[in-house]
N, C-alpha and C positions, 0 to 999 in steps of 0.2 A: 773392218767395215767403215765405211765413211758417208760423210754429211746425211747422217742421220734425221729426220725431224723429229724429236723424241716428244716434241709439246704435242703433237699431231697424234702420234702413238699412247701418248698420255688418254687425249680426248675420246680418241676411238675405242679404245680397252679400258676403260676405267678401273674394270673387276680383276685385268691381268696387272695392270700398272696402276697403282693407286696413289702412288706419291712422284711427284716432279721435285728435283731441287737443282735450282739453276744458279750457279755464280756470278754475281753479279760485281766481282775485282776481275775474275780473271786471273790471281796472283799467284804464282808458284808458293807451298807443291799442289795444298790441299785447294785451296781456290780455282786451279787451275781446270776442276772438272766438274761438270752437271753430270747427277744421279737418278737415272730411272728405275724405281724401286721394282721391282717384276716376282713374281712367283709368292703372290701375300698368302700367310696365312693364321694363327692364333691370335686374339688380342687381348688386354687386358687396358680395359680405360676406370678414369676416377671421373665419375659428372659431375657438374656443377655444383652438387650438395654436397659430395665429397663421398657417396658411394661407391663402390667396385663395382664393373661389370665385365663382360667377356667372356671366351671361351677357354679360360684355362683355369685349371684347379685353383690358383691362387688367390680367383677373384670372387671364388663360391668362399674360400679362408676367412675374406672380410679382410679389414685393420688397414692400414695404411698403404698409398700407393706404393712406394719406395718399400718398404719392407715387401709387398708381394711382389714388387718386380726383384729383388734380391734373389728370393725363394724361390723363383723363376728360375731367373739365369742360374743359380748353385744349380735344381735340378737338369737342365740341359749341359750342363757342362760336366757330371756323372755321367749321361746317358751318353754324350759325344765330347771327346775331349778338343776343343779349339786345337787348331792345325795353322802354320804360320803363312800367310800372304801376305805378296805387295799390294794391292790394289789398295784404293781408297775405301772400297766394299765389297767383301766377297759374300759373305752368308752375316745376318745378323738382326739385329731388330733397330726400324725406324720409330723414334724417340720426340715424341711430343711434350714438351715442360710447361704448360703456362706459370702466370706470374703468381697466379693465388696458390699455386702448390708451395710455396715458399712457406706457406703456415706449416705445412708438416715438418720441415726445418727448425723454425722460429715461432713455436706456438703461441707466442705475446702478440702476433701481428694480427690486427686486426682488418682486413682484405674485404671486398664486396665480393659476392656471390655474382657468378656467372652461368647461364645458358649455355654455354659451350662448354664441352668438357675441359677437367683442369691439367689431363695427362693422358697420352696414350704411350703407350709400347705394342708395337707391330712386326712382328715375325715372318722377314724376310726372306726368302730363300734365293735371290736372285737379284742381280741388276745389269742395266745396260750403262756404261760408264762412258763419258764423250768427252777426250781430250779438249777444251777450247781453243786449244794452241794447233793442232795440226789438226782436228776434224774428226778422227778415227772414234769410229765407237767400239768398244770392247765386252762381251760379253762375259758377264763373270758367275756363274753358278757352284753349291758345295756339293751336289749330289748328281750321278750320272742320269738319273728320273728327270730332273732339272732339263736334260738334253731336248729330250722329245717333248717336255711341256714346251720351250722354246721354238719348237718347230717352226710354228705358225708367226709367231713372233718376226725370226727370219727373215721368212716368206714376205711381210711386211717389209722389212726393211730395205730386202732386195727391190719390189717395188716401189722404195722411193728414191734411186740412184744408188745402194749401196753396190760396192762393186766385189770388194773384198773381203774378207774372215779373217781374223786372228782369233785363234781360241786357247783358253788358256787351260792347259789339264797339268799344269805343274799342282805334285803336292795332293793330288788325285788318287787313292790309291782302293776306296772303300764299292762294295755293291760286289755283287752276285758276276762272274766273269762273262756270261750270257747279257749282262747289260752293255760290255762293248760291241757285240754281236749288233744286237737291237741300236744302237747309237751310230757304228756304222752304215747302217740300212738309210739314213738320212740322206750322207753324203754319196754312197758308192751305187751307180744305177744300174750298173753290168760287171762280170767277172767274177772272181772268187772274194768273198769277204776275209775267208779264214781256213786252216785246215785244221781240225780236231783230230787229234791223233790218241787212240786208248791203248793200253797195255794187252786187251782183250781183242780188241774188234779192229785194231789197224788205225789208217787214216782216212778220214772222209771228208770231205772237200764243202764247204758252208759256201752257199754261194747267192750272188745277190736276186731277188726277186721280181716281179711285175710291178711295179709303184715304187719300187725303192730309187732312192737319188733326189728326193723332192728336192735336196739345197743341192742348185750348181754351181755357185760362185764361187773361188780359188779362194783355196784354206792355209793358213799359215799353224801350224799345232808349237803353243810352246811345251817343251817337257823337261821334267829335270830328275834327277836321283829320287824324288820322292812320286813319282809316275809309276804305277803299278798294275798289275791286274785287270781289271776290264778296261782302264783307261788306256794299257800298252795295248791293249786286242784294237781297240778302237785305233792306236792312232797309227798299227801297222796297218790295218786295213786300209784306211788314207794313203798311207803312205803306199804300200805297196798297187793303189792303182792310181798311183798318179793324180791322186786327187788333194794332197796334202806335200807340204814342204818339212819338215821337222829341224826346230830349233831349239836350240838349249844344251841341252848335256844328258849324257847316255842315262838310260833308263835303270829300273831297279833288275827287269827278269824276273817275274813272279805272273806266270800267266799259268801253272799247272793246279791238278786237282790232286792233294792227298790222302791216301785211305791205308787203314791199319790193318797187316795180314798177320793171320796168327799162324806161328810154325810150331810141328809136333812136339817139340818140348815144351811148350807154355812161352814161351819169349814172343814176340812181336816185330816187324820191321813195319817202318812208314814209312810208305813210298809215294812216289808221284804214280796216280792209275791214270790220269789224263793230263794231256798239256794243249795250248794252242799253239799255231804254228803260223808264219807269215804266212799271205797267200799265194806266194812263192817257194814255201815249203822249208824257210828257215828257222831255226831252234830261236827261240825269246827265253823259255825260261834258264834261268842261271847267267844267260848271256846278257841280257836287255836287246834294246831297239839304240844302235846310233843316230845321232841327229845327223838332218844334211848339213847344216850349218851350225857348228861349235861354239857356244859361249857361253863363259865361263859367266855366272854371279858371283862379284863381289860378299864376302865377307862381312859384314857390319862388325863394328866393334861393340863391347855389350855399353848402353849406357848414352849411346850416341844414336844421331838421326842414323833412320836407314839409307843405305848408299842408292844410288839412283837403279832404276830395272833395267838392268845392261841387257835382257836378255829380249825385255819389250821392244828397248829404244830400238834395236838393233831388227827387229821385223819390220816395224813401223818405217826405217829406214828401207829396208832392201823392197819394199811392198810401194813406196815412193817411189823409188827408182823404177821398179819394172814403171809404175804407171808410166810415170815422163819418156821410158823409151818406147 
């Protein structure tokens, strides 16, 4: 997506977008890009007297900011464990420090009271990411739910010039397999979304609806080995109508449903009872989805910066080129 206005986006949605952060070097890597916070939700702040408030259990605990933000993040990171990405922000909580929180540090320091709170922590589930260097904005979400709150978001975006999509579902792999169903319904306005094929009842043909297609802008999907499950449904769907390009490296192959049958001896087998199928009627599970375009991610070494997104630079590149021709 490109030359976004995301201050514009900012002012009009304030309750979808509640935080701007614009760079003001410009400097490679991290400087390099404004964050448009999107998809808010929990928060835990310290006011001015040095209270907790918010909506999360930590802040009803009471005690120190820093210590209930700790107890925070431990419990979300039990309930979901962190999953590796490039971006500068994928899923996480925008981070408010003032100066008088430094007394929870350094409790000799004697600091003036403030009107404004002295901390917030804010639970992000989304952002819009805007290269400064080439224009591109990139949409980054952790949950496939994330997709269709986006909708409308989009919708905005295409009407301020954007022309293109790059969507990133590497590393995708979580939700109910019926949420790439619902996800492609966004992109795909006519034809078959998918075929569900059961052990029982055959194959039966998923197909797109009356309203579906709202985003028509050319999509670029990246995906890699860790692309899985509703996010493969979703991005054969694309793919298979011609509404999607697919980059990166072959998928995992896990788009079937398992169920336990019990045989007359007492023994058991688990089997696949249901799989999805492209909408062309090709096998995904066991197989995966190959990209159209192959690229490989480097490697990182442990200990070292991460090496550059071979797999981004290189849509951003060919999504260039169509434009200029």
């Amino acid at each position: 997506m490109r030359e976004a206005d995301l201050l514009a986006l900012h002012e009009r949605f304030p309750s979808r977008y509640p935080v701007l952060l614009e760079s003001v070097s410009g400097a490679e890597p991290l400087g390099r890009h404004d964050v448009l916070f999107a998809l808010p939700a929990e928060r835990l702040i310290q006011s001015g007297d040095g209270t907790l408030a918010g909506d999360v259990v930590e802040a009803r605990e009471g005690g120190r900011f820093l210590d209930a933000l700790d107890r925070w993040l431990a419990r979300e990171r039990r309930a979901r464990p962190a999953t590796a990405h490039d971006a500068v922000f994928a899923d996480g909580w925008f981070l408010y420090l003032g100066y008088e929180l430094a007394a929870e540090i350094e409790p000799t320091l004697r600091l003036p009271s403030s009107v404004l709170p002295r901390a917030v922590a804010w639970r992000m589930h989304g952002a819009l990411l805007r290269d400064r260097r080439s224009g591109d904005v990139r949409i980054v979400a952790r949950d496939e739910s994330a997709l269709e709150q986006l909708r409308t978001q989009v919708a905005s975006l295409a009407k301020g010039g954007a022309s293109r999509l790059i969507v990133d579902i590497r590393n995708t792999a979580a939700g109910d397999l019926a949420e790439g169903i619902t996800a492609a319904r966004l992109f795909v306005g006519s034809g078959t979304i998918a075929i569900r094929e059961s052990r029982t009842g055959g194959q039966a043909k998923i197909a797109a609806q009356k309203g579906d297609g709202s985003v028509a802008l050319p999509v670029t999907l990246l995906v890699d080995s860790g692309t899985s499950g509703p996010a493969e449904i979703f991005a054969a769907a694309l793919a298979g109508n011609k509404r999607a390009e697919l980059m990166g490296e072959r998928t995992v192959g896990r788009t079937g449903v398992q169920e336990i049958v019990k045989l007359p001896d007492g023994s058991a087998l688990w089997i696949t009872a249901t799989r999805y199928l492209t909408p062309g009627g090709a096998q995904i599970q066991a197989k995966g989805l190959e990209p159209d375009v192959a690229v490989e991610q480097p490697e990182g070494e442990f200990g070292a910066p991460a090496p550059p997104d071979a797999v981004l630079q290189r849509a951003i590149e060919r999504l260039s080129t169509k434009k200029a021709a």
